[in-house]
One Martini backbone bead per residue (centre of mass of N, CA, C, O) as a GRO file, in nm:
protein
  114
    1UNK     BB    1   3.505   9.619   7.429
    2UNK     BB    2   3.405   9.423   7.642
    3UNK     BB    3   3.642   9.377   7.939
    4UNK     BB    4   3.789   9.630   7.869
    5UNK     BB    5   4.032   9.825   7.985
    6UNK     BB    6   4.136  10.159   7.953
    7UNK     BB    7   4.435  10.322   8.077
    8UNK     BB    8   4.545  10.656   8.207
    9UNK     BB    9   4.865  10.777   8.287
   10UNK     BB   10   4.984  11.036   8.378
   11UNK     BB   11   5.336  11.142   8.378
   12UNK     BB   12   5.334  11.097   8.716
   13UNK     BB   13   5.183  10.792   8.692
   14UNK     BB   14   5.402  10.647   8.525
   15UNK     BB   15   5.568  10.368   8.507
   16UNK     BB   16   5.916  10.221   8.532
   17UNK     BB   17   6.099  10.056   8.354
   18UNK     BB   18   6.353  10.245   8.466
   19UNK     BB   19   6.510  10.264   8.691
   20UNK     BB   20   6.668  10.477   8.865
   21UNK     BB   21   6.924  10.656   8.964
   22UNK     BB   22   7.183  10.700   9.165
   23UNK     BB   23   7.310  10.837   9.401
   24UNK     BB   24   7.548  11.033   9.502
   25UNK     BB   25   7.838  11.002   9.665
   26UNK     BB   26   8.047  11.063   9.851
   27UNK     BB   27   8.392  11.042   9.918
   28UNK     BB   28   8.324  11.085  10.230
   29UNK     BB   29   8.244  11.093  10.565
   30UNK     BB   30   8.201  11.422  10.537
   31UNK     BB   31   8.009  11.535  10.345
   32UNK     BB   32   8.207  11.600  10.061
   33UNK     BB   33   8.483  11.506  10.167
   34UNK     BB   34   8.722  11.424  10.110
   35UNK     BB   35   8.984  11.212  10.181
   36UNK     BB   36   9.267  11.200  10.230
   37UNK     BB   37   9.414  11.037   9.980
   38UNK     BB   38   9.232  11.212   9.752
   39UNK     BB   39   9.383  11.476   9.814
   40UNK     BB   40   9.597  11.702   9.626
   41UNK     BB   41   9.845  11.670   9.821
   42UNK     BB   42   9.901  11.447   9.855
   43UNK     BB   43   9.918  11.293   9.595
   44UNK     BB   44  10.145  11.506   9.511
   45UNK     BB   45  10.335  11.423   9.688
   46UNK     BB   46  10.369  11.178   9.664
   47UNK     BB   47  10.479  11.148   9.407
   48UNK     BB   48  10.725  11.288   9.489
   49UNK     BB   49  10.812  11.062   9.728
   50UNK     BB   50  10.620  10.826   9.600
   51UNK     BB   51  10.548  10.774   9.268
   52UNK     BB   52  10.388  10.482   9.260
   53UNK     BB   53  10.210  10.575   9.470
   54UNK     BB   54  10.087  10.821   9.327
   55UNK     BB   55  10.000  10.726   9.120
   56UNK     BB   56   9.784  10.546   9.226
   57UNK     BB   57   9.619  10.783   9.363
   58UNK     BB   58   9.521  10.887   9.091
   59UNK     BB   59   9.355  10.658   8.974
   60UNK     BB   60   9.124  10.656   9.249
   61UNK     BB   61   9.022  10.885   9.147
   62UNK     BB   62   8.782  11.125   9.007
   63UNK     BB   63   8.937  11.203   8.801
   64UNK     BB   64   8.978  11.249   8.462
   65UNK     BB   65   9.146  11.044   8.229
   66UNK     BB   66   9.287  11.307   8.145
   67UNK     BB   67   9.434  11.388   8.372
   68UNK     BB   68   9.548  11.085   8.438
   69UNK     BB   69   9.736  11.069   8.190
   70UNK     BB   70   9.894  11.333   8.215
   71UNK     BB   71  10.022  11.253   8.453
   72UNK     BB   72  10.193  11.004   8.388
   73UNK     BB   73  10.313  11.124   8.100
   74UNK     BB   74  10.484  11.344   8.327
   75UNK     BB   75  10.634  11.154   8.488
   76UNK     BB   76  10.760  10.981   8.257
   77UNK     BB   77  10.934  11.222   8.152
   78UNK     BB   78  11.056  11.282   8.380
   79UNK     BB   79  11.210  11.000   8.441
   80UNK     BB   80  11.408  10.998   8.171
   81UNK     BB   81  11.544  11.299   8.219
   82UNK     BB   82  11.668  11.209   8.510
   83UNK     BB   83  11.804  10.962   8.413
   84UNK     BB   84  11.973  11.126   8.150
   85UNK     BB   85  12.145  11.294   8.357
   86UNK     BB   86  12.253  11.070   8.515
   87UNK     BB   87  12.419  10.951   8.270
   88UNK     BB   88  12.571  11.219   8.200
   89UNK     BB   89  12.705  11.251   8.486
   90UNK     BB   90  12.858  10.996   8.473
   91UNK     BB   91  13.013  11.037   8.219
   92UNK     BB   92  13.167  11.312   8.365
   93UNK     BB   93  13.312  11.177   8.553
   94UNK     BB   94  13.465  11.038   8.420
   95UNK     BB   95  13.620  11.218   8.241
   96UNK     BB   96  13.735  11.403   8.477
   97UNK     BB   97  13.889  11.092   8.614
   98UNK     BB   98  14.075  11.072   8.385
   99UNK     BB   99  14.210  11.318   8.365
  100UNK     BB  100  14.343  11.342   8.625
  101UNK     BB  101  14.498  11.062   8.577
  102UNK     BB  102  14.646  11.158   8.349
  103UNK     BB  103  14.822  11.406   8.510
  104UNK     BB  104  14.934  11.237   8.740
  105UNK     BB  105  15.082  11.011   8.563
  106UNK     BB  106  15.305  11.258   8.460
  107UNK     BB  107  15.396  11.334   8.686
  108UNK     BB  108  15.688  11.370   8.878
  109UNK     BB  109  15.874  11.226   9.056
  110UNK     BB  110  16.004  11.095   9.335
  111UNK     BB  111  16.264  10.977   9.511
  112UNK     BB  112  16.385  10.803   9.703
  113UNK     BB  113  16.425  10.775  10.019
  114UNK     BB  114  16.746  10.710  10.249
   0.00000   0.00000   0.00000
């Protein structure tokens, strides 16, 4: 083994095979508050006045993706109940004016008067 050197690298210098990982970044800019759009207040409130934007918002956050599931997923059983109501409730408004017009029309006139 002469012309060749073996050497020994302490576990503190020895070489990298893979690059290091980034670190985490903040989420806003200023150093780690979320940014506003992020906010669950926002988030949350979107949500309530314009569901479309406030799903979108929920997806963009940095939640796991079981929390941004069960938001979807609670999202849309609400809106198929709101839905629901809102059809039996015009079902029942139908019944109602039904109901009336059918009572009124049974009721006597009176004579034309001369």
């Amino acid at each position: 083994m002469v012309g060749k050197r073996w050497w020994y690298y302490p576990p503190q210098h020895r070489p990298r095979l893979i690059p290091p990982r980034p670190r985490a970044k903040p989420s806003g800019s200023r150093g780690g508050n979320p940014v506003w759009y992020k906010h669950p207040a926002v988030i949350i409130g979107s949500l309530v006045l314009c569901c479309p934007v406030g799903l979108v918002a929920v997806w963009l956050t940095d939640w796991t993706t079981k929390t941004k599931t069960a938001v979807t997923v609670g999202v849309a059983a609400l809106t198929l109940v709101l839905l629901a109501a809102g059809a039996v409730a015009g079902e029942l408004e139908n019944v109602e004016t039904a109901a009336v017009d059918s009572t009124t029309s049974m009721a006597p006139s009176k004579p034309p008067q001369k």
